[in-house]
N, C-alpha and C positions, 0 to 999 in steps of 0.2 A: 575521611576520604582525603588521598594529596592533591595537593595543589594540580599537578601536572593531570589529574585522571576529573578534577573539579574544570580546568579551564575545557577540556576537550568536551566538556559539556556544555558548551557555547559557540562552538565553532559554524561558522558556519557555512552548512552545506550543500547549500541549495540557493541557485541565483538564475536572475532571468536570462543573462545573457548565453547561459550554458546550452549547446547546441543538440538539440533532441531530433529521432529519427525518423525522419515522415516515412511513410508506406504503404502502399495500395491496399484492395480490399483482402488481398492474399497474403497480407504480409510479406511483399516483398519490398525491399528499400528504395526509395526515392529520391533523396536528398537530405537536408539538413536544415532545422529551421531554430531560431535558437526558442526559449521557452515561453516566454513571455508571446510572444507572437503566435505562439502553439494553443496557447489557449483563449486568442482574443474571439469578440463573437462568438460564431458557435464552432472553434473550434479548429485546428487544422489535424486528421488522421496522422498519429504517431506513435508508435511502439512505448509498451509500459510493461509492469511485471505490478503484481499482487500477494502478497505472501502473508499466510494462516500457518502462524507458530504456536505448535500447544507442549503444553508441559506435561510433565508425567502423572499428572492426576486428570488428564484429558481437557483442560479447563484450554480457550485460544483464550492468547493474549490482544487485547482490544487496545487501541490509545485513542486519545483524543487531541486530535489536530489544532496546531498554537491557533492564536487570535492574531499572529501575525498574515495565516495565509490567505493570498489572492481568493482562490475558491472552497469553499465548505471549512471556513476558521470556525474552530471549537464543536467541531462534530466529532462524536465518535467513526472511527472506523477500524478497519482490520491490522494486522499488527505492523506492518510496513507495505508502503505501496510510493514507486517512484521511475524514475525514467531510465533506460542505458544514455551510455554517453557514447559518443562517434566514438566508431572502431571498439567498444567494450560487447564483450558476450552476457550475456541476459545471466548466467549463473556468477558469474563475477558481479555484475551490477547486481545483481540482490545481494549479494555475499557483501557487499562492500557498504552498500544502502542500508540495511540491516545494524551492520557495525554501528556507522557512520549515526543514526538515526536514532536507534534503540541500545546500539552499546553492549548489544548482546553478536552470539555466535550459533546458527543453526545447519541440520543437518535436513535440505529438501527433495521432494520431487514434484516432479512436472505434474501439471495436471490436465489442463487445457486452455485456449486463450480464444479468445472471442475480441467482437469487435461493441464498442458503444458509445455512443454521446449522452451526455447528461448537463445542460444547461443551468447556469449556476445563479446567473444575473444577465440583462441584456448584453454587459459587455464582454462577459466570459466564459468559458464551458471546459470541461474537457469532451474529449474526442479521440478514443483510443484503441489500440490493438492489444490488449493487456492478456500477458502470461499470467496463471494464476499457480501459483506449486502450494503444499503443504510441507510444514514443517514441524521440526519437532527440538524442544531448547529447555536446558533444567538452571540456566543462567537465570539470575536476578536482573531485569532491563536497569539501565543507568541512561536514563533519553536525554536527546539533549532540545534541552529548552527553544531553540529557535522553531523547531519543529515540533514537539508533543507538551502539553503542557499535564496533563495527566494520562495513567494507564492502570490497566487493573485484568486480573485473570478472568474469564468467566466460562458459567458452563455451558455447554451447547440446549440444554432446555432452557435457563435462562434468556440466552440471548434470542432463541426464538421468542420468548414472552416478552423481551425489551423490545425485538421488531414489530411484534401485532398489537402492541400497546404504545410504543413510540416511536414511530418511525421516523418522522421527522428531526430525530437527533443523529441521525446516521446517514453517512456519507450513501450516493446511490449507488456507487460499485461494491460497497459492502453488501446490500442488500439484495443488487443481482449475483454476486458470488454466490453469498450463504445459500440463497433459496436452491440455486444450481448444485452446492454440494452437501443440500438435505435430502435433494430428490434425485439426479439424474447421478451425481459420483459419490452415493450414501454407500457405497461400499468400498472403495479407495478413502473415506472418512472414518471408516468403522476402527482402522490400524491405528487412529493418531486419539483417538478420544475414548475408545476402552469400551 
């Protein structure tokens, strides 16, 4: 690997002060709060995105969140999941997130966004309006370390049998995703998993 394609796997991507987008119960915008405040206590309501990348043998790519982070270090979860920024549209922020993140390049769609809180510790939660799309990527991930510290493919009966057997290694927007697109959008999931 060069030097130049090794440092970019350090860089880092994600910081408190960066300005994420509050939003009523309808998703409509409200201001701007920057991240770290977004997630104190339980939480301030603000726009996120979710994204389920699978490969051509059906398998989604899962990673597991560094030991650096604020909330859920060293849980598995889905293959990238993170905030737009003021004035970025939701398909450029994943497109760029995704990069940025995993090092990889996908092709998505939408699928549906909901609202949820999930408290992490007294002092912090998220609290989100999160897009959720599918994807689909035959890239080799290259993550970058501040954010994943491992990753691995798997298959969708697997990962059901990882969730009913250990759920507590997995982030809880993973676990309301999957359940929602085993049951309610198992047929918008049938195209990416074969």
């Amino acid at each position: 690997m060069d030097n130049a394609v090794e440092s970019e796997r350090d860089v880092v991507v994600s910081f408190d002060g960066e300005e994420l987008i509050l939003v009523d119960a309808e998703d409509q915008e409200l201001g701007y709060l920057n991240k770290a405040k977004c997630h104190d206590g339980e939480g301030v309501l603000h726009r996120a995105f979710s994204l389920f990348v699978f490969n051509a043998d059906g398998e989604l790519l899962l990673q597991q969140r560094s030991e650096g982070k604020r909330l859920w270090p060293l849980y598995w979860s889905n293959s990238c999941c993170s905030h737009p920024r003021r004035g970025e549209r939701m398909e450029e922020a994943a497109k760029r997130r995704l990069r940025q993140e995993v090092g990889i390049e996908a092709v998505f769609d939408y699928l549906y966004k909901f609202r949820y809180q999930a408290q992490f510790d007294p002092n912090g939660a998220e609290h989100e309006m999160c897009w959720v799309y599918l994807g689909s990527s035959d890239e080799v991930p290259r993550p970058n370390r501040q954010e994943i510290v491992a990753w691995c493919w798997i298959t969708p009966t697997r990962l059901d049998a990882e969730l009913a057997n250990h759920p507590e290694r997995y982030t809880p927007w993973l676990k309301m995703e999957w359940k929602r697109l085993r049951g309610e959008f198992a047929n918008e999931l049938k195209s990416y998993i074969r």
